[in-house]
N, C-alpha and C positions, 0 to 999 in steps of 0.2 A: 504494500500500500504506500501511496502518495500524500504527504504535504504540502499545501500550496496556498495559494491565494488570490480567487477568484477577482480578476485585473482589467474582463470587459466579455462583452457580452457577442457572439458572431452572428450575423443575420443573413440568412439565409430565401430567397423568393423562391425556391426549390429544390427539392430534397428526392430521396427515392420514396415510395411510395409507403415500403416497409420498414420504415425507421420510425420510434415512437413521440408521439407527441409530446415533447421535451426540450429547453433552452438548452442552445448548443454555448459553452463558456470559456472562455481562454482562462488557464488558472498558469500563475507561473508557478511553479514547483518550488521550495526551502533549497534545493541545488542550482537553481537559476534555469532552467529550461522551461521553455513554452509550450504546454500540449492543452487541447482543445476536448473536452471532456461534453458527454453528457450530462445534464442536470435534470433530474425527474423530482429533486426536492422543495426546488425554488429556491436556489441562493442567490444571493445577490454581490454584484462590485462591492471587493471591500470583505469579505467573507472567507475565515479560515477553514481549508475543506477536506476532507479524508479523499482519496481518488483511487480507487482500484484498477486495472489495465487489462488488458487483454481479455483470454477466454473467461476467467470468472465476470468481469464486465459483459461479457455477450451472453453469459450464462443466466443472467438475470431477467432475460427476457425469452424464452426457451417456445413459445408461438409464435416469435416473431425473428424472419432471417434479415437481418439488417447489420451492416459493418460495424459495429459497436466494440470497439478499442480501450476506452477509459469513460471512467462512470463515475460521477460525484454521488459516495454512499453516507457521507456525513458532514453534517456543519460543525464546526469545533468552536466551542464557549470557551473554553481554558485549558490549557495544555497543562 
């Protein structure tokens, strides 16, 4: 799992058909890299975020075949 810090939001006018209704988020990661994460919780700019990667992120959605990479699974109140 991922720390980061939700840094801006990406907007999208078309997607694939089967990817879930969800804000797509740029978080930059506690190592300095940029990766662009699903949000199905509603964080917001500004928001310390847990981020999971790969198959377990795709796993999360197991009716639905869609490219899903990273997945914001928590908001973090206090470390």
């Amino acid at each position: 799992m991922i720390l980061g810090r939700v840094t801006g939001q990406i907007w999208s006018s078309r997607k694939l058909d089967t990817m879930p209704s969800a804000a797509l988020l740029e978080v930059k990661t506690d190592a300095g890299a940029v990766i662009i994460t699903l949000d199905t919780i509603g964080c917001a700019v500004g928001e310390k975020v847990l981020v999971t990667t790969g198959s377990v992120a795709a796993a999360q959605f197991p009716d639905i075949r869609a490219p899903i990479d990273a997945l914001i699974i928590a908001s973090i109140d206090e470390e």
